[in-house]
C-alpha positions in Angstrom: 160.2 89.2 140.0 159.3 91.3 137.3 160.9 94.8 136.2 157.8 96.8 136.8 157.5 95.2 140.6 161.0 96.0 141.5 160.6 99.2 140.4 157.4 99.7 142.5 158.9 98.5 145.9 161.8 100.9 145.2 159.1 103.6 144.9 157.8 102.0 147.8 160.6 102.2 149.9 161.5 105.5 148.7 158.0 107.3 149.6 158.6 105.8 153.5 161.9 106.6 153.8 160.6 110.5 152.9 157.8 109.4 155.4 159.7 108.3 158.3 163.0 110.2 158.1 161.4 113.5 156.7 163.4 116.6 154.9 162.9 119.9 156.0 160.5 118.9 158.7 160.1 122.3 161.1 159.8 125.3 161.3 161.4 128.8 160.1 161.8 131.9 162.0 158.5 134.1 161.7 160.4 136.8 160.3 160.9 137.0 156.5 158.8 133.8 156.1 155.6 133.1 154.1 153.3 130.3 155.9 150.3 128.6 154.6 147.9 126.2 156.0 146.4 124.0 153.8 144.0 121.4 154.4 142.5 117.9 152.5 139.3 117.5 154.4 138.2 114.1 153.0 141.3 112.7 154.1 142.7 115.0 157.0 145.7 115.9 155.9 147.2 118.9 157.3 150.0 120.9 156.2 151.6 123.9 157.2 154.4 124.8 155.0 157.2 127.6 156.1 159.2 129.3 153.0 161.5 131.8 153.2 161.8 133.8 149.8 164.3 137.2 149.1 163.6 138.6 145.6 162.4 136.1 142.8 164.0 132.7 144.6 163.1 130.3 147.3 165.9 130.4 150.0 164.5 127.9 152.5 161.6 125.8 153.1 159.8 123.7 156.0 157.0 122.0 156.9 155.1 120.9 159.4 152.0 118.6 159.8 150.2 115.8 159.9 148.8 113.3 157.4 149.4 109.8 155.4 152.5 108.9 153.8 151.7 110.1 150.6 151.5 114.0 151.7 153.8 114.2 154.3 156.8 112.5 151.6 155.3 114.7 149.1 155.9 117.8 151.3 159.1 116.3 152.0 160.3 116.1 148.3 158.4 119.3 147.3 160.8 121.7 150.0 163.7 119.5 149.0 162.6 119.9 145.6 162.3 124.1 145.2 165.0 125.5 147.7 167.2 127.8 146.0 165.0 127.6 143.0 163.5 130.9 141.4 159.9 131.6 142.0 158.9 130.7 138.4 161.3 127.1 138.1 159.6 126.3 141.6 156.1 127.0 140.0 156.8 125.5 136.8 158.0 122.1 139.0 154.7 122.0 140.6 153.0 122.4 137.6 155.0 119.0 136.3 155.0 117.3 139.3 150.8 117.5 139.0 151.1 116.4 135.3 152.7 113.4 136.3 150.6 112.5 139.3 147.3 113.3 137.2 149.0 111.2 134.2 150.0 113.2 131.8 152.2 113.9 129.6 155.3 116.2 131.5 158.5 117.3 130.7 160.8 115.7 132.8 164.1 117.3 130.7 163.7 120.6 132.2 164.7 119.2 136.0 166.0 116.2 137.2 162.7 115.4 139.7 165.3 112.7 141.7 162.7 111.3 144.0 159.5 112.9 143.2 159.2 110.5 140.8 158.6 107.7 143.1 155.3 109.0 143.2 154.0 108.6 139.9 152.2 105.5 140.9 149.0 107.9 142.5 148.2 108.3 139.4 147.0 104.5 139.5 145.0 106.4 143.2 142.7 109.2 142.3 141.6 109.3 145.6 145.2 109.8 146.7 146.3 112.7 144.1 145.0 115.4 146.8 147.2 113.9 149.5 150.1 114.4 146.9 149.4 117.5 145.7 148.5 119.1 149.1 152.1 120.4 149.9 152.9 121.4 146.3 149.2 123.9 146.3 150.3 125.5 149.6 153.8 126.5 147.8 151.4 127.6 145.0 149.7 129.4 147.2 152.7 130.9 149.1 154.2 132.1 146.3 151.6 133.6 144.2 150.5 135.5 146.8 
């Protein structure tokens, strides 16, 4: 078995275990907490993502939803990904994070991206970058409100 097809089955494996045994999956209390309801309508994926935010950082984040493996271990990394992070880092993350699903070049020196990276290989998908990206645009969204 070759390099490149061990590492895809651990990507593999790593996308369902964020897809089966999801982070972060739920709710947060209504109070103090920004929700947005995003949508991919030529796939019908559904998100609903919960983040609870006091001053410039990101204190907690949840999601809820319904989709294919791809966006609901995406939303999974993505809250795992910018809790405790500053508005800006958590931005600037998202904006890497759709770099290297689109990809491009990104920097990946400025945070260690753990598991996101197991999804680089959407980029081989076009089709499937929307289901990645769907949880990362509601935090967008969320936070730039």
């Amino acid at each position: 078995m070759s390099m490149q097809s061990n590492l895809d089955t651990l990507y593999r494996q790593v996308i369902m275990d964020h897809y089966k045994n999801p982070r972060n999956r739920g709710e947060l209390p209504e109070d103090d907490t920004l929700t947005v309801n995003m949508n991919n309508p030529s796939c019908g994926d559904r998100i609903q993502l919960h983040l609870q935010v006091e001053g410039d950082q990101v204190k907690d984040a949840k999601f809820t939803g319904e989709g294919c493996s791809i966006s609901l271990s995406s939303a999974s990394m993505m809250t795992d990904a910018v809790k405790g992070k500053r508005i800006d880092e958590a931005l600037e993350l998202s904006n890497i994070f759709s770099e290297m699903v689109q990809g491009k070049e990104y920097d990946d020196e400025k945070f260690d991206l753990g598991d996101i990276e197991a999804l680089q290989g959407v980029t081989k998908f076009p089709a499937r970058i929307k289901c990645a990206t769907l949880a990362w645009k509601a935090m967008e969204k969320g936070l730039d409100a």
